[in-house]
N, C-alpha and C positions, 0 to 999 in steps of 0.2 A: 553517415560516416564518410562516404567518399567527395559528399562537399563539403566536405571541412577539409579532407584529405588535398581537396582540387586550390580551397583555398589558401591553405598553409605552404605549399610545393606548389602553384602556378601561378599564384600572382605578389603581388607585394602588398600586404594589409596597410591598410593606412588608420585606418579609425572604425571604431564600435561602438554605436550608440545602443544602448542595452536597457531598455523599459522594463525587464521582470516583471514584478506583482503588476506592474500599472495594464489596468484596461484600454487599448488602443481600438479595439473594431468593438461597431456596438453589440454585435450577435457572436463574438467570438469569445474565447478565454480562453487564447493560446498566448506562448512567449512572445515579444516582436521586438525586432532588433535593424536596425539600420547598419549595414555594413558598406564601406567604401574601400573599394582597393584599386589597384593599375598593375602595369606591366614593368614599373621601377616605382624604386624606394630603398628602402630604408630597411634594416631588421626589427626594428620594434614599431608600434602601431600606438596609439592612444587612444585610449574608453574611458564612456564616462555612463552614471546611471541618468537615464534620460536626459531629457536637454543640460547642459551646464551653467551651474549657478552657483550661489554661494552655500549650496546645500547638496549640490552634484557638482562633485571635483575631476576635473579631468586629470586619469591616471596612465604613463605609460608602461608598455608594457613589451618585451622581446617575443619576438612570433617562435623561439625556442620553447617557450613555457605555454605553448598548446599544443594541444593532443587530439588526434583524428577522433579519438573515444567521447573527448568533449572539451567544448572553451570554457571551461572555469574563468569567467570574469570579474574577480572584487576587487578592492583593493587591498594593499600589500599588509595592512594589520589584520585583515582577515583572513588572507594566505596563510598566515603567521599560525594564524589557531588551527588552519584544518592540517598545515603541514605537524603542527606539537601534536595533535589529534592521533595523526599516523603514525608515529613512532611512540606514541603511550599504549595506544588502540591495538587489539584483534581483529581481523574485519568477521563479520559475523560469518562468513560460510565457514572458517575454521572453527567454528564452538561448536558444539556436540548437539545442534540443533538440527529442526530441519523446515523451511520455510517453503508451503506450497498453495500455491493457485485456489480460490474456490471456485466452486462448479459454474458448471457454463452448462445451460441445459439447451442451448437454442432456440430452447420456445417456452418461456417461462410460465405465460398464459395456461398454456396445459400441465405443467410439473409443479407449479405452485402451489396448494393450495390451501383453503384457509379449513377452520374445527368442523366444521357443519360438514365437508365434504369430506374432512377425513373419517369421521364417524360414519358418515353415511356406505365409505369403503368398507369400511371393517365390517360393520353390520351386513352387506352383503356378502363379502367374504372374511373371514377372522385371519388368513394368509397374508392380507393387504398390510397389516401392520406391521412386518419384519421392513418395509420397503418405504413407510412413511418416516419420516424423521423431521423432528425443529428444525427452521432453520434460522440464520439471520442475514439482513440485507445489511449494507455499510452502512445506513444512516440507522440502524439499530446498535447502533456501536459507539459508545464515548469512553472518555477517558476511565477505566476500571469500573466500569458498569455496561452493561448491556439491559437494553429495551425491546424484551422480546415480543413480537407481536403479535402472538398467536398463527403464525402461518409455516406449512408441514412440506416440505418436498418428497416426491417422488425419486427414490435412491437408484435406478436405475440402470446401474453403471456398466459398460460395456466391459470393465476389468472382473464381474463379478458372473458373467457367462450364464443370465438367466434365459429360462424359458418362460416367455409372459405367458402362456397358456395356464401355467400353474399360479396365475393373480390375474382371474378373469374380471373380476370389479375394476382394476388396475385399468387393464386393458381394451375393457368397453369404456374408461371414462376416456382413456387417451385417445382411443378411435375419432371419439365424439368432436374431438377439433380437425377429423380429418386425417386419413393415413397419408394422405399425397402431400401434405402440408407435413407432417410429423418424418419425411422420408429425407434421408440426411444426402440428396445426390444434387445440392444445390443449382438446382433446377427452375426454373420461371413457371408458375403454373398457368391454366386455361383463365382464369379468372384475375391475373394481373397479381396474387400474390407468389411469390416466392420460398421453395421446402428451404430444409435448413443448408448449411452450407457443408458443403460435399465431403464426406469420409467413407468410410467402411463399420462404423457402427449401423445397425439396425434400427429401423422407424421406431421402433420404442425407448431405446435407450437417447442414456444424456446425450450431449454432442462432444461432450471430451470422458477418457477412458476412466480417470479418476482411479489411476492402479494404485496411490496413499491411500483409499477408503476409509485403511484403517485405524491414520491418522486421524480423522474423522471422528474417530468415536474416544477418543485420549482427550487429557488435558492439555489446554491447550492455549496460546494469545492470538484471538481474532482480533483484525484490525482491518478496516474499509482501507483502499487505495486512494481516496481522496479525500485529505487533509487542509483543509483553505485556512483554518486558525492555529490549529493545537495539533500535538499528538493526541490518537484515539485509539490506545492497547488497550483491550479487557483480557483476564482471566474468564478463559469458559470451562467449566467441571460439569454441563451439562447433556453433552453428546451433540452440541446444536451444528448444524452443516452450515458454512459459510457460503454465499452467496456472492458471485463473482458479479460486482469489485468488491468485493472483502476477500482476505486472504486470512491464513491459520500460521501458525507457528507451533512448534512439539519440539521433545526436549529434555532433558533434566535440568537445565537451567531457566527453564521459561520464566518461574516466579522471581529469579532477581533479576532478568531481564526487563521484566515487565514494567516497574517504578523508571529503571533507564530510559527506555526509550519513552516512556510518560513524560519524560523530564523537559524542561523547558530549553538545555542546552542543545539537546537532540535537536530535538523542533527548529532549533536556530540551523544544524549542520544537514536536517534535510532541507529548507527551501533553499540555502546557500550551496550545498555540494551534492544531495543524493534525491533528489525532487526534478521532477519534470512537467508537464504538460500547464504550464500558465499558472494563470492569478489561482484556481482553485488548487492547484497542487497535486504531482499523480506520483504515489511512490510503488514505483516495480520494483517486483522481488529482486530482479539481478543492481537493481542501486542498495537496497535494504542489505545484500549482501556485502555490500561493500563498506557498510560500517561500520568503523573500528569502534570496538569496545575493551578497556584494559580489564584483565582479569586481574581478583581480588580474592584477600582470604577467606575462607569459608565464614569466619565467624561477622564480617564484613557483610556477605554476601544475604547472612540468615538477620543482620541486622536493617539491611532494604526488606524484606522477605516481611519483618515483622512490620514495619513501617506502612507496607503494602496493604494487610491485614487489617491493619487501624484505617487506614482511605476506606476499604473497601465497605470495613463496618460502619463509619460515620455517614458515607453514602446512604446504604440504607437504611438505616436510621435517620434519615436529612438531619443530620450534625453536620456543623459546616470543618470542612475538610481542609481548607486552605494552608494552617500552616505548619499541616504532616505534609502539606505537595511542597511549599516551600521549603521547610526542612531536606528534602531528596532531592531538591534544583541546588541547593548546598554544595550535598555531600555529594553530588553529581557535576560540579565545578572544581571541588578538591579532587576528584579519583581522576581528573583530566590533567590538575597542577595548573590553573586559569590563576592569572596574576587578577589585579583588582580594575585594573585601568583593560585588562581581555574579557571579565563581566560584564564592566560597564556597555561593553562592544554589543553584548550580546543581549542583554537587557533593551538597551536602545533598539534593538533589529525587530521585536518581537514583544514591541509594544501594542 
């Protein structure tokens, strides 16, 4: 933020050459952008998506219309829809939802684990099972299905003020990788590995406090942080704990939510406006909150709701589902007011 800040207020931009999706480094999948500026100029600058051609246009653009928050750089028909976007739109931190983080255990090797060793817990102690729980990783997550893989985490949580003496199985299993390794004062050990990184939680609990817990066990939309094609919402009714990078969403609106952001227009306005980190695509909860969704009539609302129900039962059934998704990319361009030649736009992006 403060180089963009240094940018906009100390120098004069001159040009942006902006690669997005494109892979530039071979070991990397971050954003790369070429910028050129000086100490005079001009108030507006010109960018283009990668080099310029007849298929990258070079577009200018007034250094007024950036923001220390971020360089939104499209062109001016795309501007057009995220700007119609916001003034149709809600951003979602105002909807009666609530959008939070999945667990971060520090050391997943030991809080993992798969049926064989959760059984093997419980059988030694019957305590152990209040503290195992499903979980799922982000690539156990697609579009209105989840593929659960059989593996349990250890619930842990520093918000929940346990004493692991009272889940001795628990706690001889977690010993077993080591208390100096399991000790959250991120610390360099004798042996060249490194404990977790430094808090005030306790060697046996997670490495974050997870005070939603009880989020956790509600219905809910799990969705992985990294999106390279599609949106990937599922409804979970399962109690399953997400695994950070997946995150949770809770709510009373979750299930008309859910088709929305499935939708393909979404998909277009996060790698253009609420996406970050490269060609794979990284969505943080504070971009997710930021967008806008129009609210709709109830009966509207219970008509996505029933829409969602039929995707979800044809999944399961392997019925092919395709043209209930495209029916909700539809009615997911009328709740926006998208003219035919602003489809077209978006079609083209997210081919």
């Amino acid at each position: 933020e403060k180089l963009r800040h240094f940018f906009i207020f100390n120098t004069k931009l001159k040009q942006i050459i902006d690669f997005e999706q494109t892979k530039i480094f071979e070991s990397a999948t971050v954003d790369t952008n070429i910028l050129l500026c000086g100490r005079t100029g001009q108030d507006s600058f010109s960018f283009q998506k990668a080099l310029p051609d007849q298929n990258n246009l070079l577009y200018t653009m007034n250094v007024k219309e950036l923001s220390s928050q971020s360089f939104t750089l499209q062109p001016p028909e795309i501007i057009a829809i995220r700007n119609k976007v916001e003034k149709i739109g809600i951003p979602l931190k105002n909807w009666n939802i609530k959008i939070n983080y999945g667990i971060k255990t520090g050391f997943n090797e030991a809080f993992i684990i798969d049926e064989v060793k959760r059984n093997e817990l419980i059988k030694q102690d019957q305590s152990s099972e209040e503290l195992i729980k499903p979980i799922l990783r982000g690539k156990d997550i697609k579009a209105y299905e989840k593929n659960w893989a059989g593996l349990w985490g250890i619930a842990t949580f520093p918000s929940l003020n346990l004493n692991i003496n009272n889940y001795p199985a628990i706690k001889n299993h977690l010993l077993s990788f080591g208390k100096d390794r399991l000790e959250q004062l991120g610390q360099k050990l004798p042996d060249g590995r490194k404990s977790r990184k430094k808090s005030t939680n306790k060697w046996f609990e997670t490495q974050d406090p997870i005070a939603y817990f009880g989020e956790l066990e509600k219905a809910k939309i799990v969705y992985p942080c990294i999106m390279a094609d599609k949106s990937r919402f599922c409804l979970d009714n399962d109690k399953c704990h997400p695994i950070a990078p997946a995150n949770l969403i809770t709510g009373d609106e979750i299930r008309f939510l859910l088709p929305i952001l499935n939708s393909r227009f979404i998909y277009f306005l996060f790698r253009k406006f609420y996406m970050g980190g490269g060609i794979e695509g990284e969505l943080k909860t504070n971009n997710l909150q930021k967008l806008p969704v129009p609210h709709v009539p109830k009966d509207l609302q219970q008509y996505f709701v029933e829409l969602t129900y039929k995707i979800t039962q044809n999944i399961q059934d392997n019925q092919d589902a395709s043209y209930l998704v495209n029916k909700i990319d539809q009615l997911v361009y009328k709740l926006y007011g998208l003219t035919v030649e602003e489809i077209e736009i978006v079609e083209n992006s997210t081919q």
